[in-house]
PARONU-451318 format. One record per residue (C-alpha): residue number from 1; chain; y, x, z. Coordinates in nm, 3 decimals, decimal comma. Each point is the difference from the previous one (the first is absolute). Example, Ala and Ser with C-alpha at 12.3 -4.5 7.8 and 13.67 -1.06 7.14 Angstrom:
<rs>
k	c	y	x	z
1	A	-0,450	1,230	0,780
2	A	0,344	0,137	-0,066
</rs>
This chain:
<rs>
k	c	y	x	z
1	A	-3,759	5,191	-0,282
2	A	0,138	-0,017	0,368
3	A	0,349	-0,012	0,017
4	A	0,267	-0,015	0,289
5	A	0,350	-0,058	0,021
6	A	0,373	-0,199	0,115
7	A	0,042	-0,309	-0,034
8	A	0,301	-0,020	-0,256
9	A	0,245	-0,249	0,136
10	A	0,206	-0,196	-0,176
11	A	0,263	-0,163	0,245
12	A	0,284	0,106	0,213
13	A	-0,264	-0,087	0,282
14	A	-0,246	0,307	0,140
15	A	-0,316	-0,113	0,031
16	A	-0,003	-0,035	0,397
17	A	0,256	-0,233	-0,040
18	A	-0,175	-0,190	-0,229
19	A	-0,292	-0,034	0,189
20	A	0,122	-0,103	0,321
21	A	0,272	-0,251	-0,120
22	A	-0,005	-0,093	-0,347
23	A	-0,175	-0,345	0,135
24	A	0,142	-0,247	0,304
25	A	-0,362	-0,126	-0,041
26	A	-0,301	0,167	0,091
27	A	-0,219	-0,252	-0,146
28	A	0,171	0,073	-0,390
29	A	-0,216	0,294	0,001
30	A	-0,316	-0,236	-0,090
31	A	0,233	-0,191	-0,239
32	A	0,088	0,261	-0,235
33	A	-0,306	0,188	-0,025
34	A	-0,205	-0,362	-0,128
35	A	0,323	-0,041	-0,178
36	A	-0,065	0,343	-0,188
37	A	-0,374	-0,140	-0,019
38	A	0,082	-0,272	-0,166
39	A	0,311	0,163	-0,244
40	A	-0,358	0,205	-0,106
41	A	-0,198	-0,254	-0,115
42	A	0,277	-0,187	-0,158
43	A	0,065	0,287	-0,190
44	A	-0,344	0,060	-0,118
45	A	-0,017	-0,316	-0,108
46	A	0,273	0,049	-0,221
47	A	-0,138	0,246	-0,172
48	A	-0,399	-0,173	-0,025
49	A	0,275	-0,292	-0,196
50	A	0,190	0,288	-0,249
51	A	-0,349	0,105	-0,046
52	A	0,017	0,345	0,160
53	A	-0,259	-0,024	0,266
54	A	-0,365	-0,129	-0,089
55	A	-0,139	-0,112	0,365
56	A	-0,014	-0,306	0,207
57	A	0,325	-0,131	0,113
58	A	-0,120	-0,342	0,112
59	A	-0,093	0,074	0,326
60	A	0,232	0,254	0,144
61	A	0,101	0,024	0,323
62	A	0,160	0,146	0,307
63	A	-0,259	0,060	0,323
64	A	0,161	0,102	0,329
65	A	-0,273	0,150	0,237
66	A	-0,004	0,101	0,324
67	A	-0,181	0,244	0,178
68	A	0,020	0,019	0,359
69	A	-0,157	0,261	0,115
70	A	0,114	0,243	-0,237
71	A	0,322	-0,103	0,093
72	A	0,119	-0,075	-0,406
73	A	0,118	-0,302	-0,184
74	A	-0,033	0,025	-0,332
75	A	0,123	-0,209	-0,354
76	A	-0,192	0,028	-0,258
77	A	0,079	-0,188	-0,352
78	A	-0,179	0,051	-0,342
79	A	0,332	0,059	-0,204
80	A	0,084	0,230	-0,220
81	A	-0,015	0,296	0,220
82	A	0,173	0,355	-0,042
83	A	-0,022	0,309	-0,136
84	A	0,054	0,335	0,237
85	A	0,288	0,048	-0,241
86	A	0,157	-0,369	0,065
87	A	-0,089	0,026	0,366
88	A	0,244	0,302	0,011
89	A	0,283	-0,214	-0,235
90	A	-0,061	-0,291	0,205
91	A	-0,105	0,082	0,382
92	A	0,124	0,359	0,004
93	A	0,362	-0,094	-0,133
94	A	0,148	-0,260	0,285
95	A	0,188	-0,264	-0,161
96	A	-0,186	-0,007	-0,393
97	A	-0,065	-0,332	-0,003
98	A	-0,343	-0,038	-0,243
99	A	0,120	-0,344	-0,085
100	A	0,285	0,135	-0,113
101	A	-0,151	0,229	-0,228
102	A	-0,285	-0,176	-0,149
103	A	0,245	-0,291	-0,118
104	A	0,153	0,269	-0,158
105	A	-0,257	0,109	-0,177
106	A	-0,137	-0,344	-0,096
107	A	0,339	-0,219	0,014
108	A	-0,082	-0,105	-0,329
109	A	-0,323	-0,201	0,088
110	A	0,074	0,010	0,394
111	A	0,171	-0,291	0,187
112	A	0,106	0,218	0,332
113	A	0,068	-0,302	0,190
114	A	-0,403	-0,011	-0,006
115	A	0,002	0,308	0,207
116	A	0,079	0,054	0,353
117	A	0,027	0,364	0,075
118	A	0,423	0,013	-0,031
119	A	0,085	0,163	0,291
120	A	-0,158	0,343	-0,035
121	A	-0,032	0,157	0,372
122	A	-0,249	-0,285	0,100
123	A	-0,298	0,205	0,025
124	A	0,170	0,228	0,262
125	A	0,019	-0,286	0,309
126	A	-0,364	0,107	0,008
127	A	0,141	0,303	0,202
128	A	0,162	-0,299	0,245
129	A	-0,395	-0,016	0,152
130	A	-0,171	0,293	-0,151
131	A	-0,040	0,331	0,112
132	A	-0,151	0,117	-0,358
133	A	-0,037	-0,203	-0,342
134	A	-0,220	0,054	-0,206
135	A	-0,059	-0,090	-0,392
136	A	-0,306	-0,043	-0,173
137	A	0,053	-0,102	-0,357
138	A	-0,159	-0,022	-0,371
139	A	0,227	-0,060	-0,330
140	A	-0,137	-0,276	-0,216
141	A	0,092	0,260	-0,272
142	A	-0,333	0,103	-0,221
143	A	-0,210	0,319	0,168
144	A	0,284	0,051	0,299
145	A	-0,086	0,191	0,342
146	A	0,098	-0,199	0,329
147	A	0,158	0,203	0,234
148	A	0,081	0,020	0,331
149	A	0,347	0,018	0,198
150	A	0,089	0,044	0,388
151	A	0,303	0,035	0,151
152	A	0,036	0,018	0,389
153	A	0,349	-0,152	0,047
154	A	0,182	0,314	-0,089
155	A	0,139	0,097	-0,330
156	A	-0,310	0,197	-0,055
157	A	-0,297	-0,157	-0,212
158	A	-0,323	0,103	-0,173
159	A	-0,221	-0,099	-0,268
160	A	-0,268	0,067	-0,190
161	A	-0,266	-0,138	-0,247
162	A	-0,251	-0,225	0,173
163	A	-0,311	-0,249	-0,101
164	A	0,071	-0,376	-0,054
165	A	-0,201	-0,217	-0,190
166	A	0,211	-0,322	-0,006
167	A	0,344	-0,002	-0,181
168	A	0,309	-0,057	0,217
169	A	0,113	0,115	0,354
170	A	-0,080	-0,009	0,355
171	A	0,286	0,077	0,256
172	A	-0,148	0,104	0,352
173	A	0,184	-0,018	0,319
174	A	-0,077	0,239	0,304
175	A	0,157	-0,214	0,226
176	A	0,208	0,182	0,268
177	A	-0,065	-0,069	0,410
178	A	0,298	-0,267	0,004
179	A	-0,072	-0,155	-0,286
180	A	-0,380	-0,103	0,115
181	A	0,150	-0,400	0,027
182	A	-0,094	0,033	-0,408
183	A	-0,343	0,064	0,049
184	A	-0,072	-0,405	0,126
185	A	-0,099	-0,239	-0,269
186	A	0,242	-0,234	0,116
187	A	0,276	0,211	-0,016
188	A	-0,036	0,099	-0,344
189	A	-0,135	-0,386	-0,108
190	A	0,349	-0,105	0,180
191	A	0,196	0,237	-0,225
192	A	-0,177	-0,068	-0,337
193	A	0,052	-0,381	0,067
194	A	0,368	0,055	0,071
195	A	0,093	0,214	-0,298
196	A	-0,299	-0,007	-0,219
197	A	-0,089	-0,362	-0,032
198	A	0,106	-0,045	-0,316
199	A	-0,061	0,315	-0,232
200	A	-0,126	-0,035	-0,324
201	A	-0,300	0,210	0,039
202	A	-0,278	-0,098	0,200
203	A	0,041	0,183	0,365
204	A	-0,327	0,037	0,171
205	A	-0,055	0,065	0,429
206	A	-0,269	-0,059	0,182
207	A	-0,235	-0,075	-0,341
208	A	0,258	-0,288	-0,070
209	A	0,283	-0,106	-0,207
210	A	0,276	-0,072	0,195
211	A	0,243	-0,079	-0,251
212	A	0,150	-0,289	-0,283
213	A	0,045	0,204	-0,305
214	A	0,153	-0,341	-0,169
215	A	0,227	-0,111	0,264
216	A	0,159	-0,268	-0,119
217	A	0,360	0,048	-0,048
218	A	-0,125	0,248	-0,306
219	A	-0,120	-0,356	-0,178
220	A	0,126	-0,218	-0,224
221	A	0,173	-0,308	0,187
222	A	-0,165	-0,212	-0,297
223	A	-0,289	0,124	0,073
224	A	0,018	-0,094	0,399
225	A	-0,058	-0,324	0,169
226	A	0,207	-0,113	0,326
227	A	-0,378	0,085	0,217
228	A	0,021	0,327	-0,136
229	A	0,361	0,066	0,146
230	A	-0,076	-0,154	0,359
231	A	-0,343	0,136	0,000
232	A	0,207	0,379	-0,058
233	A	0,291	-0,131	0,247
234	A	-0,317	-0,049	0,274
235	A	-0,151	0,357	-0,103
236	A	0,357	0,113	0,079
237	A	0,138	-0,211	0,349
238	A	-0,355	-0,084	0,086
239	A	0,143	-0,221	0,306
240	A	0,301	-0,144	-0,158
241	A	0,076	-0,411	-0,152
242	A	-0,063	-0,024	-0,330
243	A	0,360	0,071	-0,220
244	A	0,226	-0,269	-0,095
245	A	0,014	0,186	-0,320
246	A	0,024	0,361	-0,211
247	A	0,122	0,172	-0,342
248	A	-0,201	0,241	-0,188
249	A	0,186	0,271	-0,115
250	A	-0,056	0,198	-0,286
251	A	0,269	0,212	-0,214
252	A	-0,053	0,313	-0,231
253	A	0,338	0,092	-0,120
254	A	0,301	0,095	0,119
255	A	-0,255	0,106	0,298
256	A	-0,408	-0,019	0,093
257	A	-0,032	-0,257	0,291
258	A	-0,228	-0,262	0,087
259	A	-0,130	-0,202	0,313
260	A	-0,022	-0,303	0,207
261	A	0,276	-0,195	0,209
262	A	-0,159	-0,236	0,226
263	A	0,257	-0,221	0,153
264	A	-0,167	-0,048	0,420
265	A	0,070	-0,319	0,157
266	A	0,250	0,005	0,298
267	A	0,144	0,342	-0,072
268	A	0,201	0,131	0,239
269	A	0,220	0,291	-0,143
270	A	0,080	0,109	0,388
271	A	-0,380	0,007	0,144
272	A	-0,184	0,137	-0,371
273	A	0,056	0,345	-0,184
274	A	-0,145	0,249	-0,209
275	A	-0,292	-0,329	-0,118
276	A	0,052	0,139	-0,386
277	A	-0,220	0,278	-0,091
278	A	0,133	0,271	-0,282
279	A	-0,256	0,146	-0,231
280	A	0,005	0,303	-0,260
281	A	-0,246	-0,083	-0,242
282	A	-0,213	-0,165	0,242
283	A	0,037	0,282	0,269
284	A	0,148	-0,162	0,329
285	A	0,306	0,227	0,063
286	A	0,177	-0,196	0,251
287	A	0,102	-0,384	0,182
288	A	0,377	0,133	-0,001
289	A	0,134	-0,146	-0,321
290	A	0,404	-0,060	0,129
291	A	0,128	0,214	-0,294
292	A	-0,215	-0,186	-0,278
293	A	-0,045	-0,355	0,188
294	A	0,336	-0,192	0,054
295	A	0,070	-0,022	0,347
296	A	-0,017	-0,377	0,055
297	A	-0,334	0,017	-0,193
298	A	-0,149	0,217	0,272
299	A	-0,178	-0,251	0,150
300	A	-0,238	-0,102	-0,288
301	A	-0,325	0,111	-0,054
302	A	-0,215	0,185	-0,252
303	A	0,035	0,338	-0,203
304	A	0,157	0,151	-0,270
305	A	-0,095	0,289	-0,206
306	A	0,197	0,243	-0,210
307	A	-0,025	0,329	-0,117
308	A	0,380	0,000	-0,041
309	A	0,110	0,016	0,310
310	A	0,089	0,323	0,135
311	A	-0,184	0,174	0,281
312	A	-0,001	0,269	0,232
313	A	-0,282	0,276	-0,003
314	A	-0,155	-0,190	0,265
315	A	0,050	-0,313	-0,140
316	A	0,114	-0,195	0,282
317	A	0,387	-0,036	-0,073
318	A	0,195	-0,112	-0,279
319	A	0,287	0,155	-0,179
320	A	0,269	-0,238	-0,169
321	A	0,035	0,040	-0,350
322	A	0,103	-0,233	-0,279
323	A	-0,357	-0,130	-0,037
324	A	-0,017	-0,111	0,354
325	A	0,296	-0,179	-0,050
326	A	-0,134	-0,142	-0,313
327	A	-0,329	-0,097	0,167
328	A	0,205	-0,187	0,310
329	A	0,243	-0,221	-0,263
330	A	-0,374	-0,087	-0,178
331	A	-0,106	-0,107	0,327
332	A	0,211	-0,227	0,082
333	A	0,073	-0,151	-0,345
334	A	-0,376	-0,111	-0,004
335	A	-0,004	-0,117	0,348
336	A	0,291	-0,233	-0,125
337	A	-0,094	-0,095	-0,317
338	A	-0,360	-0,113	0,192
339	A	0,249	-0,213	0,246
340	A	0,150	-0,189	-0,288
341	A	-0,313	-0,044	-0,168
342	A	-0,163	-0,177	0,335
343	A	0,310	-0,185	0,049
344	A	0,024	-0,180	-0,321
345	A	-0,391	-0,013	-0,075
346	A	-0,032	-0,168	0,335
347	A	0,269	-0,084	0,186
348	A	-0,166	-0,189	0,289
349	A	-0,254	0,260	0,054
350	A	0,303	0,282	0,013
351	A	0,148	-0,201	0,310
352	A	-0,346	0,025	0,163
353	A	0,033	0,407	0,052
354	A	0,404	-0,034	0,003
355	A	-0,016	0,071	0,382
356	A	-0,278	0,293	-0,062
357	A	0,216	0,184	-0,221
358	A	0,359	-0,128	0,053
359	A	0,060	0,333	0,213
360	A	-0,033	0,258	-0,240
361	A	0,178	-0,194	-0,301
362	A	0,312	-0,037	0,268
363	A	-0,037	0,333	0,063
364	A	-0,002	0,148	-0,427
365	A	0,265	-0,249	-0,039
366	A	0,222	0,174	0,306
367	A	-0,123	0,360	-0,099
368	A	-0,049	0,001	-0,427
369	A	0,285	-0,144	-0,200
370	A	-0,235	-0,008	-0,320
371	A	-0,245	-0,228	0,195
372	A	0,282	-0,190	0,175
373	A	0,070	-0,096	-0,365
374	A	-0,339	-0,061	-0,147
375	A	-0,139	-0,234	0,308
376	A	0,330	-0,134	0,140
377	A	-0,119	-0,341	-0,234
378	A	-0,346	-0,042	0,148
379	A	0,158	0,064	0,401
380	A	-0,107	-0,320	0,199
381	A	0,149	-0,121	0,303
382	A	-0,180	-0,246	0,260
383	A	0,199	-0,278	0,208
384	A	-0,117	-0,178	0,318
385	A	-0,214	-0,264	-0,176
386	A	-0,155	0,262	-0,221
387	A	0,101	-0,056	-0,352
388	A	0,048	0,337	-0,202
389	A	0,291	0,034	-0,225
390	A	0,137	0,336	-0,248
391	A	0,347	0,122	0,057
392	A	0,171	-0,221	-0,193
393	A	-0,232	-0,333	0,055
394	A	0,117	0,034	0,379
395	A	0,414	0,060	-0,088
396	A	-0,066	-0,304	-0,210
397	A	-0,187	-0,207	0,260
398	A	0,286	0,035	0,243
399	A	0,322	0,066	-0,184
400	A	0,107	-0,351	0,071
401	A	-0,044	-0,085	0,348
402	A	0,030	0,428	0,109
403	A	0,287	0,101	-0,127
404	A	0,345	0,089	0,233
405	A	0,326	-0,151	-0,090
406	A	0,054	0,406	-0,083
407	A	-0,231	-0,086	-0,309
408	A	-0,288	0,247	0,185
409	A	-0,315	-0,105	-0,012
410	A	-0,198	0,004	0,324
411	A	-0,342	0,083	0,086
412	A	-0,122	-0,085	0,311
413	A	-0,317	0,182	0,159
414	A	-0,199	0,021	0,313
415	A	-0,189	0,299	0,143
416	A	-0,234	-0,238	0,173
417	A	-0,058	-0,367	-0,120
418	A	-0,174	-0,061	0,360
419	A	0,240	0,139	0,281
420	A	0,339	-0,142	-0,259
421	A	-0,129	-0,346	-0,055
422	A	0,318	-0,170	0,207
423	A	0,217	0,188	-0,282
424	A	-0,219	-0,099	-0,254
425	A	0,032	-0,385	0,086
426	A	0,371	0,015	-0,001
427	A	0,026	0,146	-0,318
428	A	-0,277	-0,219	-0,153
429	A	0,257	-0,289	0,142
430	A	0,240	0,139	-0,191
431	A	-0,251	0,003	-0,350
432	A	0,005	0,387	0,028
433	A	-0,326	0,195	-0,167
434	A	-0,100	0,309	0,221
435	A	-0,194	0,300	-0,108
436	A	-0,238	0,173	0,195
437	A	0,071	0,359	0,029
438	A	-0,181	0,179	0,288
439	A	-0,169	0,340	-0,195
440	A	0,078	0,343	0,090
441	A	0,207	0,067	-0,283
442	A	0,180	-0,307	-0,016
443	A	0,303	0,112	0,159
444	A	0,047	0,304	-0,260
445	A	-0,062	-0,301	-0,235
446	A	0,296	-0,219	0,110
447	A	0,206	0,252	0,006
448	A	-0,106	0,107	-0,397
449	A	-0,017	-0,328	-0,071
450	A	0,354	-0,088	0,075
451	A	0,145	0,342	-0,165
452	A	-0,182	-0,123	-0,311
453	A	0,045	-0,337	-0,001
454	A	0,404	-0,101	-0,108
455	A	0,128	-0,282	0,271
456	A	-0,296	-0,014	0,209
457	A	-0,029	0,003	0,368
458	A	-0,288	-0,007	0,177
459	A	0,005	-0,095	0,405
460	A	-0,247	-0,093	0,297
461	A	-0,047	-0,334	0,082
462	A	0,024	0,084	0,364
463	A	0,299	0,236	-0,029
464	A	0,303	-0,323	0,014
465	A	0,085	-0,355	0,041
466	A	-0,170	-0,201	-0,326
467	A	0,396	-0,093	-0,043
468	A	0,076	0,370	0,004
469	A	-0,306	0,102	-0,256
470	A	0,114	-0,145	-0,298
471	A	0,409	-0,056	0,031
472	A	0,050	-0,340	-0,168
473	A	0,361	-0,168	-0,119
474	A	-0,078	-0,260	0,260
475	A	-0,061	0,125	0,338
476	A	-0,194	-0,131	0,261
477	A	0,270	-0,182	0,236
478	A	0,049	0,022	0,396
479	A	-0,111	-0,303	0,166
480	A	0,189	0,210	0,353
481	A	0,374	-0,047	0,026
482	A	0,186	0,355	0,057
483	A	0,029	-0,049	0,356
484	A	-0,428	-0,083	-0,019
485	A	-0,066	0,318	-0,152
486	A	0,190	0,243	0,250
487	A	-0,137	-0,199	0,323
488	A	-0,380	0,060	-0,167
489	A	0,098	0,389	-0,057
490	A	0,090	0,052	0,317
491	A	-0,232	-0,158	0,160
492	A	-0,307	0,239	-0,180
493	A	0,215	0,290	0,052
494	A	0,061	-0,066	0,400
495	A	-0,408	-0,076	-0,002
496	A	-0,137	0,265	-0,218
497	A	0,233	0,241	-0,022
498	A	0,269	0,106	-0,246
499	A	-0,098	0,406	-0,001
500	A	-0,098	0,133	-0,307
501	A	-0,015	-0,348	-0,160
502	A	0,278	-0,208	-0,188
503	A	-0,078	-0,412	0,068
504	A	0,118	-0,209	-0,272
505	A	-0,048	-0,384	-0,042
506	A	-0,085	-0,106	-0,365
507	A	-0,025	-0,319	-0,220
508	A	-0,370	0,072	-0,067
509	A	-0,261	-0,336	-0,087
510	A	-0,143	-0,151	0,315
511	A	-0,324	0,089	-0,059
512	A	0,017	0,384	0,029
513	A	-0,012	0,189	0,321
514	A	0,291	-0,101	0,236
515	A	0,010	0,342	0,058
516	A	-0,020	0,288	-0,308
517	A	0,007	0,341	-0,060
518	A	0,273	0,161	-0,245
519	A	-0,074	0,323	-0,216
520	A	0,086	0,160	-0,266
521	A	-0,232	0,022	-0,264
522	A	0,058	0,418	-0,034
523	A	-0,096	-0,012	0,420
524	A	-0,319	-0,191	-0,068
525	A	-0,106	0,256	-0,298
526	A	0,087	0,290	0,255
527	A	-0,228	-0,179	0,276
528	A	-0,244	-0,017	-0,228
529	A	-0,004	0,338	-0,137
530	A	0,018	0,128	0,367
531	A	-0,348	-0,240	0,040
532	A	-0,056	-0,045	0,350
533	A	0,087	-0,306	0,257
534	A	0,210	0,264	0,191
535	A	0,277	0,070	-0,277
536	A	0,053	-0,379	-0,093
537	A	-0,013	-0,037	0,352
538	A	0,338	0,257	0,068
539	A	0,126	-0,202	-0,272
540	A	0,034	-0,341	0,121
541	A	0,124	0,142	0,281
542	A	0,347	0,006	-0,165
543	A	-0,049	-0,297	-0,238
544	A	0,210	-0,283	-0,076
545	A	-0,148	-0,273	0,143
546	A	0,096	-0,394	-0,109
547	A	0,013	-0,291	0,206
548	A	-0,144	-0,334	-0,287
549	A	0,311	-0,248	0,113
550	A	-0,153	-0,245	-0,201
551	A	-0,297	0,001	0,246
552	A	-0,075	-0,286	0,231
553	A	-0,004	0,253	0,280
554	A	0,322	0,100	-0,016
555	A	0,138	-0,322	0,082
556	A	-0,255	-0,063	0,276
557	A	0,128	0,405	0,123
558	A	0,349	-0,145	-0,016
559	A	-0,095	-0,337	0,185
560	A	-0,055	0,172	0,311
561	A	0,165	0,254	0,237
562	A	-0,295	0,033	0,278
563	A	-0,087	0,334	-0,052
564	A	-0,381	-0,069	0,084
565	A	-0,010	-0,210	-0,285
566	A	0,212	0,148	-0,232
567	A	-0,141	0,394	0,053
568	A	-0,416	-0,064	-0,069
569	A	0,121	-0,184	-0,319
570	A	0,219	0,303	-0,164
571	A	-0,252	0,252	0,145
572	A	-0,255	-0,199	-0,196
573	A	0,173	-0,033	-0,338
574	A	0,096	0,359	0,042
575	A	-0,355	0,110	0,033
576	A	-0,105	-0,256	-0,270
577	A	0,183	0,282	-0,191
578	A	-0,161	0,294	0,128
579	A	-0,310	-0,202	-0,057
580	A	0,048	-0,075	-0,334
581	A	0,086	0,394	-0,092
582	A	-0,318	0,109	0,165
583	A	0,213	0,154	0,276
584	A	-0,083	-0,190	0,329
585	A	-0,160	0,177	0,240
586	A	-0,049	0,090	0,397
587	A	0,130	-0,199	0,219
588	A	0,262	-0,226	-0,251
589	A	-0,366	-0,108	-0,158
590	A	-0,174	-0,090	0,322
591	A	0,326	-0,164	0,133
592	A	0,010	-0,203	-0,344
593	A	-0,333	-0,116	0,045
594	A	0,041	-0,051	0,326
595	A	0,284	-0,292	-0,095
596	A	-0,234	-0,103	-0,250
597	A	-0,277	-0,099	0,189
598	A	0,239	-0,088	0,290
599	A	0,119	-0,247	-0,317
600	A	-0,305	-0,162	-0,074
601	A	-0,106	-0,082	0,379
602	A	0,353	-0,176	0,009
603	A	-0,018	-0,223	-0,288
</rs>
């Protein structure tokens, strides 16, 4: 019989409300309903396998049509369909999640992380783009009458008994004036690729299948050659390298979860984001995944899937809860136990990607204690002639000739092998190794590395006299007498200028600068987080600045009082300093190669 009446709901929400805002994303509306299509035909094939239902189940599926000039867009899947009675338990009651119950009612023969349909108001985002839903639907239950149910957006429905020869249910659309964008094919093929790609019913548009019902993150890794995973990474990131790697995860207890980690070559934490899909039993809900992804693993690629993890009604945020925490600590345990394995399977080919993923393992070891603690072994570091050494292979390499007479042991580093290489040579004179530490990170790294690491200092090749560096028993002795060194410091300070700057002569080896720059090693890390020529800049401009003594031009400085001698030959070693900083500019650098070129057509 006909029947009218309210909609029964079931939330603290009215229905408006519910309607209008219960999705950020107009496009879910497409989602759940060939969500709910799909939850059907799963569950009727549950019960053709407990031997409850006699028909066909090996060629169900979920059609989504589109009519354009009647305005409708319509799902249609050969499930299990519904009774009038369970459309009024199920659509008429807001919030009775069918999933819910019918796990209930089977949960002895039922696993429910088969099924999708978990959230319960899913069907009602129709109202998002509709301006009346309609329901025409026939039970798989022997001898049952389909029926029919409307509703026009209000809490107001109707339904009544109806003709339908096919068993399951067809969901049709009147779309409303604003939401006429869903009536192009592309629109809706753009959708159904984005969220729909991988359900495990066959979704059909346009007279094709446009989905991977096996993707392959639901296979067995044994099962899986290494084509199979770049062949999915390429169905994935259609336009990026090839991977240097990935793990296949795959975990049933304490939690559901499994996926893909691709590990991209030349990540760069700073530039990519959101490149790891989450999935819900193979229902795309969202490429946000900070709560469930550790944050330094953000920049890997690939999906994960779990019907554990908690979601809103609209499925595109994440609630923490102890599983999410669970599921992050998984994470990266794998992701470390898979470093370990490639280091000591293959340690030559682990130094090959080193530089590809040397950013994000900094970054875990800085952010996650746990995986400070698991990786901290298989850590490499690089010096100038690009030999690769752990942790402790490096202390050990140096301890000899790199330790202070204050028993610390020094690590020297450059930012930039190229623009530093006078520093390098003078501490290569002096048998000194130099790593190579230019990243983005690597300044958060020092800085961990040193709080970590008992009687260890780390400081830039560039940032003192080689003397200075590495503070020996012996010292590096003053060729100048007294007298010598105060003539020379006045002299620079009368020709440069003593404002903002304090001159100094040192004992330094002859064959540095004749001029350096003196920081601090905090001031360099401060330049550096500040990035930007203009802040190191503003602080040179009150640097400590030493005069090499030992230099051959000091004594030829000293050998002379004509000023038109004596001046071009301090401005030059001065701005041999500026030079070697990357700081000379203007007019100092096209009077310096002025006097160089001047030079040459002299000699």
């Amino acid at each position: 019989m006909n029947e009218k009446g309210t909609i029964s709901v079931h939330t603290e929400h009215i229905f408006p409300i519910i309607k209008k805002f219960l999705y950020s994303d107009q496009d879910i509306f497409l989602r759940e309903l060939v969500a709910n299509g799909v939850d059907a035909v799963q569950k009727l094939k549950k019960l053709a396998a407990m031997g409850l239902y006699e028909g066909v189940t090996d060629t169900l599926q979920v059609e989504v049509l589109l009519d354009a000039s009647a305005k409708t867009l319509t799902i249609k899947d050969h499930g299990l369909g519904m009774t009038a009675d369970e459309i009024k338990q199920y659509i008429n009651q807001i919030a009775f999640s069918g999933a819910a119950a019918f796990v209930e009612k089977y949960k002895e023969q039922v696993d429910q992380h088969q099924l999708i349909g978990f959230f319960g108001l899913g069907f009602y985002s129709a109202f998002m783009v509709a301006k009346k839903v309609e329901i025409v639907t026939k039970s798989y239950q022997p001898a049952a009458q389909a029926a029919h149910w409307s509703c026009d957006g209000t809490t107001h429905f109707e339904i009544h008994p109806t003709e339908k020869n096919e068993v399951g249910t067809e969901v049709i659309l009147h779309l409303s004036e604003e939401a006429e964008e869903f009536l192009k094919p592309e629109r809706i093929h753009a959708i159904l690729d984005k969220h729909c790609r991988f359900l495990p019913v066959e979704i059909v548009f346009d007279k094709k299948v446009i989905n991977n019902t096996m993707p392959l993150w639901i296979k067995r890794p044994a099962d899986l050659q290494p084509e199979d995973y770049l062949k999915f990474y390429k169905e994935l990131y259609p336009f990026a390298e090839d991977p240097l790697f990935w793990i296949h995860l795959s975990i049933d207890y304490p939690f559901t979860l499994t996926g893909i980690l691709y590990f991209p070559k030349a990540a760069n934490y700073f530039e990519q984001k959101e490149t790891i899909q989450l999935y819900a039993r193979q229902v795309f809900i969202t490429n946000d995944v900070k709560e469930v992804i550790p944050d330094f693993l953000r920049l890997l690629h690939g999906i994960i899937d779990s019907p554990d993890i908690p979601l809103n009604v609209s499925r595109s945020a994440l609630q923490a809860d102890s599983n999410v925490k669970k599921i992050n600590t998984y994470i990266a345990k794998k992701v470390a136990e898979k470093l370990e394995t490639l280091f000591e399977q293959d340690r030559k080919a682990y130094e090959a990607k080193w530089n590809d993923i040397a950013l994000f393992i900094k970054y875990g070891m800085i952010t996650d204690a746990k995986f400070d603690e698991r990786i901290r072994d298989v850590v490499l570091l690089q010096n100038t002639a690009g030999h690769y050494y752990t942790i402790a292979e490096y202390k050990d390499t140096i301890a000899k000739n790199q330790t202070d007479k204050h028993g610390n042991l020094i690590v020297l580093y450059t930012t930039d092998p190229k623009k530093q290489a006078t520093y390098l040579q003078a501490a290569q004179q002096k048998g000194y190794d130099v790593l190579v530490l230019n990243s983005q990170i690597d300044t958060n790294f020092i800085n961990f590395a040193e709080y970590k690491l008992d009687k260890v200092k780390f400081k830039g090749v560039d940032t003192d006299t080689i003397g200075n560096l590495i503070e020996k028993e012996e010292a590096i002795a003053h060729i100048l007498t007294e007298e010598e060194r105060e003539r020379l410091k006045s002299i620079y300070e009368t020709i440069i200028g003593a404002e903002q700057t304090t001159w100094n002569v040192a004992a330094m080896l002859p064959e540095e600068l004749p001029v350096a720059f003196i920081t601090s090693e905090h001031l360099k890390r401060m330049t550096q987080f500040a990035q930007g020529n203009e802040a190191k800049q503003q602080a040179f401009r009150s640097m400590h600045v030493a005069i090499n003594g030992n230099h051959p031009l000091a004594k030829k400085i000293l050998a002379t009082t004509d000023q038109a001698v004596q001046k071009p030959l301090v401005e030059q070693a001065y701005h041999l300093a500026l030079l070697a900083q990357g700081l000379l500019e203007g007019e100092p650098l096209a009077a310096f190669i002025k006097r160089y070129t001047d030079g040459l057509l002299d000699a």
